[in-house]
N, C-alpha and C positions, 0 to 999 in steps of 0.2 A: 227371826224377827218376831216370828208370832207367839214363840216360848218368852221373848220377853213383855210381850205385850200381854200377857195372861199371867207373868209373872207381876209386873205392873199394878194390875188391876185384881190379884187375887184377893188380895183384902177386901175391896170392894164387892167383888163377886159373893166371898163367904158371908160376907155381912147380910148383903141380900135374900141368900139362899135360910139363911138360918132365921132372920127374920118374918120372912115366909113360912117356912115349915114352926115358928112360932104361934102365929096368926091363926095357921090351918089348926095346929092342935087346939088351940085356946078356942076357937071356932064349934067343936066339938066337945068343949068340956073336959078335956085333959090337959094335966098339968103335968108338966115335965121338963126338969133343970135342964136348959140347954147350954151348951157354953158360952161363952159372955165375949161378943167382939165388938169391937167398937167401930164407926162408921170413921173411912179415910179414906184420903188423897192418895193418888200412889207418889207425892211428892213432900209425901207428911214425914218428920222426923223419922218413923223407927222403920218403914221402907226405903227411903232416899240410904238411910247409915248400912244396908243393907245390899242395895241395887247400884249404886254410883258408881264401886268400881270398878263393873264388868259392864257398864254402859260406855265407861270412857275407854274400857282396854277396847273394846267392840269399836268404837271409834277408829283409836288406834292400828287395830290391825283391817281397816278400809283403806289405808294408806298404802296405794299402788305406785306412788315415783318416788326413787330416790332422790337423797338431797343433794345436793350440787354446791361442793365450795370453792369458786375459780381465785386464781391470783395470775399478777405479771411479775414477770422478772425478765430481766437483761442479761446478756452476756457478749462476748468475741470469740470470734471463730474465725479459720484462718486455713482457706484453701488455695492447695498448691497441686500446680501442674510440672512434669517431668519428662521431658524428651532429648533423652542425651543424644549427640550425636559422636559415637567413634568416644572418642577419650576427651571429648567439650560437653561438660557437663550443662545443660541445659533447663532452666527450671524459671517456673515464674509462682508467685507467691501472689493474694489480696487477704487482707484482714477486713472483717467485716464486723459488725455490730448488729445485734440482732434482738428484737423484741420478743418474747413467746408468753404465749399464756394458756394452761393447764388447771384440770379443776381431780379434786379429788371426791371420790362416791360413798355415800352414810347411805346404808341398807334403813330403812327404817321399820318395814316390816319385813322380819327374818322368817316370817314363818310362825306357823298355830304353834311348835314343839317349841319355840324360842319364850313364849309367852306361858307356858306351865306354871303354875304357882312353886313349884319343885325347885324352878331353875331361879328366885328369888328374883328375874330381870324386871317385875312387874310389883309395885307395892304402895298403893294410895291407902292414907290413912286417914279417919274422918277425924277431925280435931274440934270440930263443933258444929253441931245442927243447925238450921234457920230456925230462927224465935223470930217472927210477925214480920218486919221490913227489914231486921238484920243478917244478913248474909252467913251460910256457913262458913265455915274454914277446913280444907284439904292440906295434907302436904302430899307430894309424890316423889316416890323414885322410880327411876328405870334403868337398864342397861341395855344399849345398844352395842353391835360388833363397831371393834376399830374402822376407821375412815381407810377405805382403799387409796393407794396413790393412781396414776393413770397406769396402766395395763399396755400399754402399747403405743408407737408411732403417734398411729393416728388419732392418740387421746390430747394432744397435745398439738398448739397451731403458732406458725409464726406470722405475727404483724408485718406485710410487705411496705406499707406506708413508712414504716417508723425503724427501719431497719437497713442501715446503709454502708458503705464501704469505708474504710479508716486510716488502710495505710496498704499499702504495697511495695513487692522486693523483687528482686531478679538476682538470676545468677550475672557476673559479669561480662558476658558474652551477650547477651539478650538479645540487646536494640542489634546486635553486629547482625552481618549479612546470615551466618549461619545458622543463629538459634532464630532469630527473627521470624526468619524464611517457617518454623515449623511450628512455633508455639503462638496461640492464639489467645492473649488475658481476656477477652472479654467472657465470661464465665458464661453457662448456661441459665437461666432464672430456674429451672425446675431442679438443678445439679444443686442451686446451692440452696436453694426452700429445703432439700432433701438433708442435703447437710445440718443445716441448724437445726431442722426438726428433729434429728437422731440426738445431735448435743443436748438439746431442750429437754429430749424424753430423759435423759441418762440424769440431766440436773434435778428433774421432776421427780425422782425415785432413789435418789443417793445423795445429795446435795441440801444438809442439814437446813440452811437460810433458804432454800425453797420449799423443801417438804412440811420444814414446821408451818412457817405458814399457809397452805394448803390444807395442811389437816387442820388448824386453827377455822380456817373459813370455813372447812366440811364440817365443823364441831357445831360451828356455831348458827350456821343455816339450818343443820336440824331442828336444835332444840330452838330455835323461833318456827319452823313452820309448826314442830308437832304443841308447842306451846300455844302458839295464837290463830292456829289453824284448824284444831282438834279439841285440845284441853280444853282451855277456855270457855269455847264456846258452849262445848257440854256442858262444862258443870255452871259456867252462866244461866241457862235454862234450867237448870233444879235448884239457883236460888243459891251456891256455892262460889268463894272465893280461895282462890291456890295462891295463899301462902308460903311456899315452899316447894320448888321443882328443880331435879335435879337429874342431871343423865351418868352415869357411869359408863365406858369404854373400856369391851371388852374384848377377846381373842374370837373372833367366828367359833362355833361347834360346828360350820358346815365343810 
């Protein structure tokens, strides 16, 4: 912070210094060409065109939580119990309906190596200075890694309220004295929360009409937090408007 705070203000600084040691000579009677700098802002045109990028990637990589893009989707699932006895096949079946909802994770800060000028994933470009009340103009790119889908079970939760039973089967034997006597339909709650959330997770990470949009929502929660969260505001403060912001999605280097 303080290299840029001296970077900020080194024009100023040299202006001073030089001004000084103008005075001192002139003071004593000696004349001597010093170089010629002009007195500035450190948010004057030819240090803003200068400093702005690496103010806002600075910004940027402050950004400690990932983004989060949730969606709901439905499904049926359909658990069956099996207890044969002897050569009477024994089985009772419920179909259930079931609500889940899953989010996918945007790294947004990958990392100092990810942000290299090398790795092209960082590129603001100044499109016009501030002249007196009119604002400058930016455009930016960036590239962030692909949207993860959820990782596991437990990334992914089923709606108990909204999630209910739909149809039921039995072997023909059921209701009779023999299968009756040993098969119990009323299901466990935590047997079948387990079941759907395993369906849920499987639909969450191979299941095209859920994945896309998932990653649609992680797309798009990024680039509004890092746009009106980050961007903006910086270069609102030096007198600049962002014309132009755009994220490209890429494969992780990690």
């Amino acid at each position: 912070m303080i290299v840029i705070v001296l970077a900020f203000f080194r024009r100023i600084a040299t202006w001073a210094v030089l001004a000084a040691l103008s005075a001192a000579l002139h003071l004593f009677g000696i004349n001597v060409h010093l170089p010629h700098v002009t007195f500035g802002w450190p948010w004057s045109a030819t240090t803003t065109n200068t400093l702005v990028g690496p103010l806002v990637l600075q910004k940027i990589e402050g950004i400690d939580k990932p983004a989060l893009g949730a969606a709901n989707f439905d499904f049926d699932f359909t658990h069956k119990v099996t207890k044969n006895i002897g050569f009477l096949p024994c089985w009772y079946s419920a179909t259930f309906h079931a609500v889940a909802r899953a989010s996918a994770t945007v790294d947004l800060n990958p990392g100092s190596a990810w942000w290299k000028s090398s790795t092209g994933h960082y590129q603001l470009r100044v499109l016009s200075q501030p002249t007196g009340s009119t604002a400058g103009r930016v455009a930016i790119t960036m590239a962030l890694p692909l949207p993860q889908l959820p990782q596991s079970v437990h990334d992914v939760s089923i709606d108990n309220t909204l999630s209910q039973p739909i149809a039921s089967n039995h072997s023909w034997t059921y209701p009779g004295v023999a299968c009756g006597a040993i098969i119990q339909p009323q299901f466990s709650q935590s047997v079948l929360y387990a079941q759907a959330q395993t369906e849920a997770f499987t639909q969450a990470t191979t299941l095209p009409s859920v994945t896309k949009p998932l990653i649609a929502a992680a797309e798009k929660e990024a680039a509004t937090i890092i746009r009106n969260n980050f961007i903006v505001p910086t270069l609102g403060a030096l007198n600049y408007n962002v014309t132009s912001f755009t994220i490209r999605w890429v494969p992780s280097t990690g």
